[in-house]
N, C-alpha and C positions, 0 to 999 in steps of 0.2 A: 736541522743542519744549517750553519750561517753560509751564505753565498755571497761571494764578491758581486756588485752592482757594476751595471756600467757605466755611472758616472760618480760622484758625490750626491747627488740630490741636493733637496734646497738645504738652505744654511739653517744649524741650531741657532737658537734664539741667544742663549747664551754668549755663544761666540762669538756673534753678528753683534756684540754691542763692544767687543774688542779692540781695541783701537791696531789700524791697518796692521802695523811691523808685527805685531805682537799674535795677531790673528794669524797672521800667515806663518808665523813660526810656527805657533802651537798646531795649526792644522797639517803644517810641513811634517810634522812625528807621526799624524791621525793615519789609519788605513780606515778604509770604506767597504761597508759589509750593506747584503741586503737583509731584511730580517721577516721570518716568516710566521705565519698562523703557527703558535707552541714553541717555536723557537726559546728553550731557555737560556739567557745570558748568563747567569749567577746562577747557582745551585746554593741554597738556603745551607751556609754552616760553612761553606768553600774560603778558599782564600779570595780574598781581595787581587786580583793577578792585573786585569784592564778595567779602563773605564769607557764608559759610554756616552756620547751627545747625540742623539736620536734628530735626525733632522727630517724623519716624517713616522708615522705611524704613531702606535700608543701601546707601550708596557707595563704590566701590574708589579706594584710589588707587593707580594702575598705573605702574609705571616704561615708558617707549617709547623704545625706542635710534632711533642713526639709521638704523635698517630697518628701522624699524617694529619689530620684535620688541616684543610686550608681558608686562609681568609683573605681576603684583597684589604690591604692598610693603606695604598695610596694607588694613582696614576701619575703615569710620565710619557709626552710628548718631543713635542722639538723645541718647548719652552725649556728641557732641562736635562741633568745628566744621572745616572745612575753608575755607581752605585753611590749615594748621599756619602756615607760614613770617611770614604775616601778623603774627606778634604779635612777629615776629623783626624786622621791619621789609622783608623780603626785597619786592621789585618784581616780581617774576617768578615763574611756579609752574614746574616743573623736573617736575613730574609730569601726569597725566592724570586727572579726576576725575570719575568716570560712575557714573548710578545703575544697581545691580544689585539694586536693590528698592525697588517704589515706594511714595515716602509723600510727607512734607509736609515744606515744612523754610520760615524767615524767614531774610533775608539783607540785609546793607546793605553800602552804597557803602564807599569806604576811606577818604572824608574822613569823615565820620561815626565809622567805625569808629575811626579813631585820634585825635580828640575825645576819646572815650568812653576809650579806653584812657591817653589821658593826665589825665584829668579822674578816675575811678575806678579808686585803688588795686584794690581787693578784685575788680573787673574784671579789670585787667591779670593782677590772683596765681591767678586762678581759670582763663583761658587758657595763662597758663604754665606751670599744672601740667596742664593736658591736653594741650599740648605735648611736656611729660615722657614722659606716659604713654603717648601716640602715639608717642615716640621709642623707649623700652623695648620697645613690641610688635614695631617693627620687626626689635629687635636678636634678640627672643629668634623673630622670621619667621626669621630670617637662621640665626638657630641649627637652628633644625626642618628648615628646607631642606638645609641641611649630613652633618644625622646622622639624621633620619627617614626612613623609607618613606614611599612615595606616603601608601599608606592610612593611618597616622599621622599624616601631616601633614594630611587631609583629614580625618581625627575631628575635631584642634585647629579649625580654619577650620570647621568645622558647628559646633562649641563657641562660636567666638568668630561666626559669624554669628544663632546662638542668642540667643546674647546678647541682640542686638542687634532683636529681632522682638519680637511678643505673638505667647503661643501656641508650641505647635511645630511649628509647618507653615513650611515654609522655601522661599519661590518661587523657585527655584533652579536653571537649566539647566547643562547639560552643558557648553557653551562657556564661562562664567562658570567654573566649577570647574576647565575645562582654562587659563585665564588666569588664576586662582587658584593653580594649583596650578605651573603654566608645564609641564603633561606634555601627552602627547595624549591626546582623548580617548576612546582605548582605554584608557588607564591610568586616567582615570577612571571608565568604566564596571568595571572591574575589580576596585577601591578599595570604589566603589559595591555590588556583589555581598559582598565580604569582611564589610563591615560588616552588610550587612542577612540576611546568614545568621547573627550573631551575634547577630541579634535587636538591634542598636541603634537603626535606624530600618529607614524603610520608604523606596522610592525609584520614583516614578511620575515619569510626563514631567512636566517642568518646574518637580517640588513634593518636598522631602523632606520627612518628617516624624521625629522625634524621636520614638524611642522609649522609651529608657533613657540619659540622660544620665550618670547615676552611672556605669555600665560606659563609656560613649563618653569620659569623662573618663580614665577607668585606661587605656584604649585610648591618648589620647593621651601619656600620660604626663606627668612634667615639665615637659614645657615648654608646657604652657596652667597657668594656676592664678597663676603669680608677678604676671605683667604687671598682673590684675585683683586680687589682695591689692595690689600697690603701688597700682592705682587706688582704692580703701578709703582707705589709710593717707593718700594725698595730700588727696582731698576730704573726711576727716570733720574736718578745722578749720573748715569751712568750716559744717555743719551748727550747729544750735542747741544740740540736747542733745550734742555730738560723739562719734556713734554711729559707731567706723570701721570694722564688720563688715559694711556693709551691701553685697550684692553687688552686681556691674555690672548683672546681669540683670534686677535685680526696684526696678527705680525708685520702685513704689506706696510702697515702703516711706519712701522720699523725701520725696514726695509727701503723705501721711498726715499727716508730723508739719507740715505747716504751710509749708514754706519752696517757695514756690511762684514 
């Protein structure tokens, strides 16, 4: 069940690079929800009704065949919005969108929403590069599934759930990571062991913690690093002083200069 919060929480990242008038309009339409462990936003097939800018926690969005089979195709924090398709024009969401860590997010209707996107250019260009970037992660998901080990692919996805938190404490179960990962989980307790005798984190019920990111990065290799340099390179036009080093992870640094 979604529950009103009692305040906004912090700012999406997205909309923190809005220039003031145009922030404060589009957030003037937003209402503020809190969002919890299983909380489905989207039902996989539903209409496209609201959108979502997440301005804390972390959402999967799961592929579900027609047997149910579920697979985790990407993650979304308060770097982005869900559902993607929306700024495509698409009517229908084709995937499943649930929260797998709770925080806060603002959201609005879709006549609103496509107001706003046909009334503000710098709107529209700033969701259709998060579109981008959401589409890249999936390609280079798709790649890691292909040619990675479990435990590989499971450093990248703590990497890219990392991200996406404050702090390194990652509320994180087992079942989550086995639908993350689409293994069973024995494979990811497994995954789990390899990594944390390596000293890269630590692994208690239903919480990882991050120990050595540096090492958990060489772990994953290749294929974590691109998709979040392309997301740099895409939003520093968007910034004031156009700083495009700045990484997914550390939004403060966003934040700081002003563009709120």
């Amino acid at each position: 069940m979604l529950e009103q919060p009692d305040g906004h929480g912090e700012a999406n990242f997205l909309l923190s690079l809005l220039p003031d008038d145009v922030r404060r309009e589009v957030t003037g339409v937003c209402k503020p929800i809190k969002l919890a462990l299983g909380d489905v936003l989207i039902s996989a097939g539903a209409p496209i009704e609201h959108v979502f800018f997440l301005s804390s926690g972390i959402a999967s969005v799961v592929v579900v065949t027609k047997s149910e089979r579920k697979t985790e195709a990407g993650l979304v924090g308060r770097e982005g919005f869900v559902p993607t398709g929306a700024v495509a024009g698409a009517e229908t969401n084709l995937t499943e969108i649930v929260v797998q860590a709770p925080g806060e997010a603002l959201f609005m209707d879709m006549r609103s929403f496509e107001a706003l996107l046909a009334k503000y250019r710098v709107f529209s260009d700033i969701l259709v590069c998060a579109l981008h970037i959401s589409r890249t992660q999936v390609e280079y998901t798709a790649s890691s599934n292909a040619t990675q080990s479990v435990t590989e692919r499971l450093a990248r996805w703590l990497l890219m759930c990392h991200d996406r938190v404050e702090g390194n404490h990652l509320p994180l179960t087992h079942d989550f990571l086995s639908t993350m990962l689409a293994v069973r989980r024995a494979s990811v307790t497994d995954a789990l062991h390899v990594l944390e005798s390596h000293g890269f984190i630590r692994s208690e019920r239903g919480r990882i913690t991050i120990r050595n990111r540096e090492m958990l990065e060489t772990y994953a290799r290749d294929l974590y690093g691109m998709p979040e340099e392309e997301s740099n390179r895409m939003f520093a036009r968007f910034l004031p002083d156009f700083r495009p080093e700045i990484p997914l992870g550390d939004l403060t640094i966003v934040e700081s200069s002003g563009v709120r």
